[in-house]
C-alpha positions as CSV (number, residue, x, y, z in Angstrom):
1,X,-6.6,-10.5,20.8
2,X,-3.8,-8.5,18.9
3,X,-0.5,-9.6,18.0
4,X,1.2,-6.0,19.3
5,X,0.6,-3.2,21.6
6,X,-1.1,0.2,20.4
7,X,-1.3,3.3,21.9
8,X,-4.0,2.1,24.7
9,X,-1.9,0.2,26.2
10,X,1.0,2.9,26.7
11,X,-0.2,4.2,30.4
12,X,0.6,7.4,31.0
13,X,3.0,9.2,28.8
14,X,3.0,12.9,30.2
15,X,6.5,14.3,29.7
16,X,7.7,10.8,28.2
17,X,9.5,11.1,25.5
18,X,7.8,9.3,22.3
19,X,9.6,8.4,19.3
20,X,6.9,8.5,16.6
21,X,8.2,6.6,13.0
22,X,5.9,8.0,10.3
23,X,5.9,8.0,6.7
24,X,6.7,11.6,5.6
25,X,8.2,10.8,2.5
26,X,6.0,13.1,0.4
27,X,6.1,14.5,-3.4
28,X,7.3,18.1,-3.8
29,X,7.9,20.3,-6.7
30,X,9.1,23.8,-6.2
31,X,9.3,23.7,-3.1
32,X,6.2,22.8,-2.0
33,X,4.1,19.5,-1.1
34,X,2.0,18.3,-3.9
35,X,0.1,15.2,-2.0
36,X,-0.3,15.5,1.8
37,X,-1.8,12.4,1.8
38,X,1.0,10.4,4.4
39,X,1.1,13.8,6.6
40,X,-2.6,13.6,7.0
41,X,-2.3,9.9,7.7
42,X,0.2,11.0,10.2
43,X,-1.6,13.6,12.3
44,X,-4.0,10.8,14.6
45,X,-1.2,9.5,16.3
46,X,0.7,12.8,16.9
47,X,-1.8,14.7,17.7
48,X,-3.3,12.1,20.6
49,X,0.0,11.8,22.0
50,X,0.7,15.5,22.2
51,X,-2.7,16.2,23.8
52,X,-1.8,13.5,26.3
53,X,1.3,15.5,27.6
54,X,3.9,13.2,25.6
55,X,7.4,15.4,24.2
56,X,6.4,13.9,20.5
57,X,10.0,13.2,18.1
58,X,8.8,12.3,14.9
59,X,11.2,10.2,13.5
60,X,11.1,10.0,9.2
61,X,13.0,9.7,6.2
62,X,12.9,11.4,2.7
63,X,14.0,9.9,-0.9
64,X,17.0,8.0,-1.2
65,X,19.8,10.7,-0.4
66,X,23.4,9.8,-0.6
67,X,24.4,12.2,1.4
68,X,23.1,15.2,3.7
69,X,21.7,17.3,1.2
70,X,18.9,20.0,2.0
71,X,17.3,18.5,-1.2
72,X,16.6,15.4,1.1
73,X,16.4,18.0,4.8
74,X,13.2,17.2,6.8
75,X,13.3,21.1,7.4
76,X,11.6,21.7,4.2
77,X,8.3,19.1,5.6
78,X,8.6,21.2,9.1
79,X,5.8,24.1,8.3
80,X,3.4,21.9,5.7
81,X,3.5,19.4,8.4
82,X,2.3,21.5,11.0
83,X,-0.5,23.0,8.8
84,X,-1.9,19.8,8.8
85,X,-1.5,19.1,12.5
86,X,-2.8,22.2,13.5
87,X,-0.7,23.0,15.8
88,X,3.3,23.8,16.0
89,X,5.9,21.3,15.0
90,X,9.8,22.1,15.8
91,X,12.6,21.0,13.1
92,X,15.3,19.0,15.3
93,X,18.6,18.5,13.3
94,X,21.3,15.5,14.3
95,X,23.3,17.8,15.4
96,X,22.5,19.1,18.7
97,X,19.6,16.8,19.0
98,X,20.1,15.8,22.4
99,X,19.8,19.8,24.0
100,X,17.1,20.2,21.2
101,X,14.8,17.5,22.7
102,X,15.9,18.0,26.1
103,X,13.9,21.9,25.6
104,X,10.6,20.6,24.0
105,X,8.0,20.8,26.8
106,X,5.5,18.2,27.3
107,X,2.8,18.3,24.7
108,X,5.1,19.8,22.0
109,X,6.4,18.2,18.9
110,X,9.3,18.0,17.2
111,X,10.4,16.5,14.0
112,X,14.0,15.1,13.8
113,X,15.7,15.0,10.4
114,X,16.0,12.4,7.8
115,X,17.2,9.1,9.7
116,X,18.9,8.0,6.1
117,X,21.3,10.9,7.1
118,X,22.9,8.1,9.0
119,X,24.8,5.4,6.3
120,X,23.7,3.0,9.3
121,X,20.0,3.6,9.3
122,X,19.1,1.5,6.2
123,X,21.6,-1.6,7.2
124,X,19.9,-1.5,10.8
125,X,23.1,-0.8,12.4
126,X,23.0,-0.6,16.1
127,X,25.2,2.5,16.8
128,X,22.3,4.5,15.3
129,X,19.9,2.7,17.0
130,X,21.3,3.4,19.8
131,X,21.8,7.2,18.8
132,X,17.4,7.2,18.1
133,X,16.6,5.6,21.1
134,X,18.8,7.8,23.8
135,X,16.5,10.5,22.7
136,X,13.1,8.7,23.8
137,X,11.5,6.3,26.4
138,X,8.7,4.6,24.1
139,X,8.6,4.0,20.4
140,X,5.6,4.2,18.3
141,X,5.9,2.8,14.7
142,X,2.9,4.1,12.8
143,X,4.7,3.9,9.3
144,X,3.2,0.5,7.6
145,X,4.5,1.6,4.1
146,X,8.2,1.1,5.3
147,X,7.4,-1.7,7.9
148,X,8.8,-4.1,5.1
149,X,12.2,-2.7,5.7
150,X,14.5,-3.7,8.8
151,X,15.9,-0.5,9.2
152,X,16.8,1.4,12.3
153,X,14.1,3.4,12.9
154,X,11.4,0.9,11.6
155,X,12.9,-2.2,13.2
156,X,15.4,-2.0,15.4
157,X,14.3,0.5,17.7
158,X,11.4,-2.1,18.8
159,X,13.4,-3.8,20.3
160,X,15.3,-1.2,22.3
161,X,12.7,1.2,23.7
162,X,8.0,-0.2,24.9
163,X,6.8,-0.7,21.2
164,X,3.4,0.4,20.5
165,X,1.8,0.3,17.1
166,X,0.2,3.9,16.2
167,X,-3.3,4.5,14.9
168,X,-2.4,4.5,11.3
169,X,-0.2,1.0,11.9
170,X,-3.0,-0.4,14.3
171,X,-6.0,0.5,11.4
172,X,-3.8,-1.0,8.5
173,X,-2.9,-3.9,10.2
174,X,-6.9,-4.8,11.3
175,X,-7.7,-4.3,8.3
176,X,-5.0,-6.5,6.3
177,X,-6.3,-9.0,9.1
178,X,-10.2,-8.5,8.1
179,X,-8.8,-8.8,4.1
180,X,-6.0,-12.1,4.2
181,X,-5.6,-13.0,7.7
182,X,-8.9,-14.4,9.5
183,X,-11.2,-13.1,6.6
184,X,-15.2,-14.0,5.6
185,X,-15.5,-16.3,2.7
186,X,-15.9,-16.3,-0.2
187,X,-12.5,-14.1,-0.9
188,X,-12.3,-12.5,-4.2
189,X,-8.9,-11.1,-5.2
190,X,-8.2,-8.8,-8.0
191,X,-4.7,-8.4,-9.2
192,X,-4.2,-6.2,-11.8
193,X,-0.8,-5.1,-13.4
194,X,1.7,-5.0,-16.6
195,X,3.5,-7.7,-15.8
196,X,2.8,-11.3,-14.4
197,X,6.7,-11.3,-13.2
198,X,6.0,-8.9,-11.0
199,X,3.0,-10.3,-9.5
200,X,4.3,-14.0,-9.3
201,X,4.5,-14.4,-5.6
202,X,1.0,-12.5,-5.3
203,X,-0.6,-15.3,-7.5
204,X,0.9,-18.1,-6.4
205,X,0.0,-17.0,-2.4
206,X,-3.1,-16.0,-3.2
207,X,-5.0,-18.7,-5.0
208,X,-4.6,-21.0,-1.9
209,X,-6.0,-18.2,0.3
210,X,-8.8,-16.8,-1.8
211,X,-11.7,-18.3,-3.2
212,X,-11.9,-16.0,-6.9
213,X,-8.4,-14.8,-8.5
214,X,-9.7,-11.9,-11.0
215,X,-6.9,-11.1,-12.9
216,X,-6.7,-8.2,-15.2
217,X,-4.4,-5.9,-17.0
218,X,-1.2,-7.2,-18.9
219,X,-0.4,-10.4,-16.6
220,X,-4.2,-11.2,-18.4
221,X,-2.7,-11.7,-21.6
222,X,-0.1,-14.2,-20.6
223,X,-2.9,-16.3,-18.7
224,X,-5.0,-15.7,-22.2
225,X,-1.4,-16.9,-24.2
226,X,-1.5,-20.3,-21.6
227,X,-4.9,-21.1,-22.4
228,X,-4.5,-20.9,-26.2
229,X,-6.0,-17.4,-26.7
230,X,-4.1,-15.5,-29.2
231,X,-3.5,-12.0,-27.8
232,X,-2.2,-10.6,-31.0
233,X,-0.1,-7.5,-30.4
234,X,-1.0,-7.3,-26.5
235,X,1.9,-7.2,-23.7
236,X,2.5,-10.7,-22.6
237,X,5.3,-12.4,-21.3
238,X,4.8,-15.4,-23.6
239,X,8.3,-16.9,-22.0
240,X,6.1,-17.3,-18.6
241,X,2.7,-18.8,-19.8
242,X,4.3,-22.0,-18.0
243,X,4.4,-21.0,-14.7
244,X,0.9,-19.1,-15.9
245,X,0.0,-23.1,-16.1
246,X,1.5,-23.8,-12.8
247,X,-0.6,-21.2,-11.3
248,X,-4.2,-22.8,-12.5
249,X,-3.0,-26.1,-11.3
250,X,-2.2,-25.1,-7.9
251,X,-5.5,-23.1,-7.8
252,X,-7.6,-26.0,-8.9
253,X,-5.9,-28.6,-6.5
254,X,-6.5,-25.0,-4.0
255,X,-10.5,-25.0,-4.8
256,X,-10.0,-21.5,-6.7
257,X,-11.6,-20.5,-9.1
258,X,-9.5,-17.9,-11.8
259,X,-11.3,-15.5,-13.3
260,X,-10.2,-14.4,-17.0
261,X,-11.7,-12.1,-19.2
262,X,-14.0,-13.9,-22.2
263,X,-15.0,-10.1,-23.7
264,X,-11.9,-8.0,-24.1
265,X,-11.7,-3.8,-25.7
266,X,-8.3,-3.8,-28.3
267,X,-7.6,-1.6,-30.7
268,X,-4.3,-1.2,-33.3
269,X,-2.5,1.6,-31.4
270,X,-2.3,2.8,-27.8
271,X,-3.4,6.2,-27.5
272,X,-6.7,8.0,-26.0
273,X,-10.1,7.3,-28.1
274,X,-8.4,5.7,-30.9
275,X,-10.4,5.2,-34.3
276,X,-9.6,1.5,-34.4
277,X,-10.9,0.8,-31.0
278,X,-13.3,-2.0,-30.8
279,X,-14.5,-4.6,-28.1
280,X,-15.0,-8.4,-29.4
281,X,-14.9,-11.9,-28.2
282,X,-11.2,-13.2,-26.7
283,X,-10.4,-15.4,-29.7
284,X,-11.7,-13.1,-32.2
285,X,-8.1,-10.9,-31.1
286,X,-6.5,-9.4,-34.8
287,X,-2.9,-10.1,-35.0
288,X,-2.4,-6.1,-34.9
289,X,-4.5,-5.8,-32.6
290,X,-3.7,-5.4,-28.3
291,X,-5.8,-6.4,-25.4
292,X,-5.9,-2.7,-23.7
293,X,-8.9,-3.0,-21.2
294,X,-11.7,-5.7,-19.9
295,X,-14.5,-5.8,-22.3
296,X,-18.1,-4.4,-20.5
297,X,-20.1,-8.3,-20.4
298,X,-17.1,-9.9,-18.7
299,X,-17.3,-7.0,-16.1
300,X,-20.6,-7.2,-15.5
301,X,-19.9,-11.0,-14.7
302,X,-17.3,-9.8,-12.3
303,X,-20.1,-7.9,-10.7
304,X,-22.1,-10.8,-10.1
305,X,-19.0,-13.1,-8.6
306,X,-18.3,-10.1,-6.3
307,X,-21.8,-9.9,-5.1
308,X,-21.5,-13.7,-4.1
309,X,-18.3,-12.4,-1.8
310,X,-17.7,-11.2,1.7
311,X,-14.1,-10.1,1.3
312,X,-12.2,-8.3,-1.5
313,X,-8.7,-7.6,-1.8
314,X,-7.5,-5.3,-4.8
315,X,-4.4,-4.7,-6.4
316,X,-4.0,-3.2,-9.6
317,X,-6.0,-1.8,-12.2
318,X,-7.9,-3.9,-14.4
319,X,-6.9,-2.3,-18.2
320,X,-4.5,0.4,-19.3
321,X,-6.7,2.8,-16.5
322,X,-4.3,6.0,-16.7
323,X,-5.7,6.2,-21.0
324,X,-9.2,6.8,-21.8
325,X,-11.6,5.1,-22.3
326,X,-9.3,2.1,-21.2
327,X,-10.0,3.0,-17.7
328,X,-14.0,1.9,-17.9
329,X,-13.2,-2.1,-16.4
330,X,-11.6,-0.5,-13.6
331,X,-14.1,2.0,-12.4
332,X,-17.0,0.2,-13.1
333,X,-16.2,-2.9,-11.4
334,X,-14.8,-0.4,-8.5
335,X,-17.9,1.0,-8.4
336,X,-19.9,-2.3,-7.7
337,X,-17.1,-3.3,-4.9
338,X,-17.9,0.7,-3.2
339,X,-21.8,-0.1,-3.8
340,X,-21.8,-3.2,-1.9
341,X,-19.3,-2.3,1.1
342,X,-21.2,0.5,1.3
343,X,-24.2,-1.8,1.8
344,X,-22.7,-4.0,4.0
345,X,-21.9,-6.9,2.4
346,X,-18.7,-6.8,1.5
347,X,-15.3,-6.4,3.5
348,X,-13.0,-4.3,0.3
349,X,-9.5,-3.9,1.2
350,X,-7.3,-2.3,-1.5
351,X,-4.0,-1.0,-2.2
352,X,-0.6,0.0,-4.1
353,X,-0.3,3.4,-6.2
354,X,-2.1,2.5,-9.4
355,X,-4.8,1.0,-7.2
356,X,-5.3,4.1,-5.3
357,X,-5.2,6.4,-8.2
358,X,-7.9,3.8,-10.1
359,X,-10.1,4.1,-7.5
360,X,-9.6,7.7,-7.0
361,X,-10.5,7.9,-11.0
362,X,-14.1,5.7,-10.0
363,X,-15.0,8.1,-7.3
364,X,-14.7,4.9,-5.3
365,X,-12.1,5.1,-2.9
366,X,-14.1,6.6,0.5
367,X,-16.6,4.3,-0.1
368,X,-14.2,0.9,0.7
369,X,-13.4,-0.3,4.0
370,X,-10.0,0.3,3.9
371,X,-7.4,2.0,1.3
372,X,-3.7,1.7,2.1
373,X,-1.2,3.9,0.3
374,X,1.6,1.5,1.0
375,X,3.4,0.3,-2.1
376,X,5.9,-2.3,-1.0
377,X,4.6,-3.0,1.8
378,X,0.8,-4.0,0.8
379,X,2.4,-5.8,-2.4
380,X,5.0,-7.8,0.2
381,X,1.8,-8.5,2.9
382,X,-0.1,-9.6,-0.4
383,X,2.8,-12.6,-1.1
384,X,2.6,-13.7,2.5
385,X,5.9,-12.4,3.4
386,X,6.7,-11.2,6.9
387,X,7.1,-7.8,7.0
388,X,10.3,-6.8,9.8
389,X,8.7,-3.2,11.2
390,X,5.7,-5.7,12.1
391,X,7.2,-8.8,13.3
392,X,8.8,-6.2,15.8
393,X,5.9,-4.5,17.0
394,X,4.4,-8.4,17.5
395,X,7.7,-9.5,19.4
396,X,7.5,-6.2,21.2
């Protein structure tokens, strides 16, 4: 049984008044959206309850505006949002809102501006929860990427207004479920990333949840530095190859087995194709040399420890992905995870921005089970935190 309500268990909602919090926080340049990606994501939800007769107020914010600015105004999301929803979607501004909402008809939609208009929203102040929620009866929060903040809109409206998780929400959260919470053993983890520092509280959750820790990218080279390896040039944090220590400790007392790389592609300067490039053994690193990608025999043997799984979690790439041919780890082992979900036999959950666009570069990200584009959020899940605009919904 779930931990929170979704949209099946709303009843009837013809002419109620349904405050919807999505992500709409999109990139734009001249504009004009360049990724629609979260107002896809956003259209299930609002487009169910709209059919169903509900007076839809999307509820959203945008950047990190100081002030009301139309650089940060919703209005400018208004028309590309309802492209993608098919159907027509009203601009509500603060002011006025009340006699604004009060003239949408049931089944219409209406998106109200940026709720970090309000100083209030972000420090979950209640005078602007209160100002959200005597616009609607129910609350929907369908914006997992911003459930790790306990702002007004994400938070506190759950517990003023029936809080139902949307479709977006309900599918991340099964999913994150299917990946950490009650998953299928054995659990491989891949954590990829510059630096270890910013993956510590990953790690040290993970390797007494998972049964492989494949770890890739820079944070590999401090791991490398702990065991003795000398990574020559290569990004490491050399000041943390202690707590690197502390972290195979804890996953051998755990029963998890860390996964480093033993064949490794350097070269003497970071740039696409270079001449020096070469791939060779982990301790036959030059001291000009840098660790830039996972060498092609310890991928392979990643392969084979991921066909002995049943669940994957991903996060990160596995080399310096975004420069050719640096990029090869990444898709090929991203490849094997898409060729065996698509099979059946593996559960892969991934997510955070590089990890997205990795998988997008493999051609392999329709073929997992489940691909979040939350940042924060998936990164925050991923270190066992609790995550406020969910604990809500679960208390709701």
């Amino acid at each position: 049984m779930r931990a929170f309500k979704t949209l099946d268990d709303m009843g009837d909602v013809a002419g109620k008044r349904v405050l919807v919090r999505e992500d709409l926080n999109v990139p734009m340049a001249e504009g004009a959206v360049t990724d629609d990606t979260r107002l896809r994501a956003a259209v299930p939800t609002v487009a169910e309850l709209a059919d169903k007769g509900a007076i839809v107020l999307v509820l959203a914010h945008f950047g990190r505006p100081k002030a009301p600015t139309p650089e940060f105004s919703l209005a400018q999301i208004t028309q590309p949002f309802a492209a993608v929803l098919g159907r027509p979607v009203r601009y509500v501004d603060w002011e006025g809102a009340a006699e604004a909402v009060a003239s949408l008809a049931p089944g219409e939609v209406g998106l109200l501006e940026n709720t970090r208009f309000f100083g209030g929203e972000e420090k979950n102040a209640p005078e602007v929860i209160d100002r959200f929620a005597a616009l609607g009866d129910l609350y929907v929060n369908d914006a997992f990427s911003a459930a790790h903040r306990a702002h007004a809109s994400t938070e506190g409206l759950a517990h003023r207004l029936p809080a139902f998780a949307g479709r977006q929400m309900e599918a991340e959260l099964d999913a994150l479920d299917k990946a950490l919470g009650n998953p299928e053993h054995p659990v491989a983890a891949v954590v990829g990333g510059a630096k270890v520092s910013t993956k510590l509280d990953v790690l040290k959750h993970l390797v007494a949840r998972v049964d492989h820790l494949i770890i890739g990218g820079g944070m590999a080279n401090t791991f490398l530095a702990a065991r003795g390896v000398n990574v020559g040039k290569s990004l490491c944090e050399h000041d943390l190859t202690g707590t690197a220590e502390e972290i195979f400790a804890a996953a051998e007392t755990a029963g998890c087995t860390i996964h480093l790389p033993y064949d490794v592609v350097v070269a003497k300067e970071f740039a696409p194709n270079p001449p020096s490039l070469r791939t060779c053994n982990v301790h036959e690193v030059a001291a000009d040399e840098m660790i830039l990608d996972i060498g092609p025999a310890a991928v392979e043997a990643l392969g084979d420890v991921l066909k002995t799984c049943r669940t994957l979690v991903w996060n990160g790439p596995l080399g310096a992905f975004e420069t050719p041919p640096f990029d090869a780890a990444t898709v090929a082992l991203a490849r094997t995870a898409a060729a065996l979900t698509a099979e059946g036999s593996l559960v892969s959950v991934a997510g955070g921005g590089d990890t997205v666009a990795a998988l997008n570069v493999a051609g392999a990200a329709d073929a997992m089970s489940f691909v979040s584009t939350a940042g924060g959020a998936f990164l925050e899940w991923m270190e066992g935190k609790e995550l406020p605009g969910v604990a809500a919904l679960a208390r709701a």
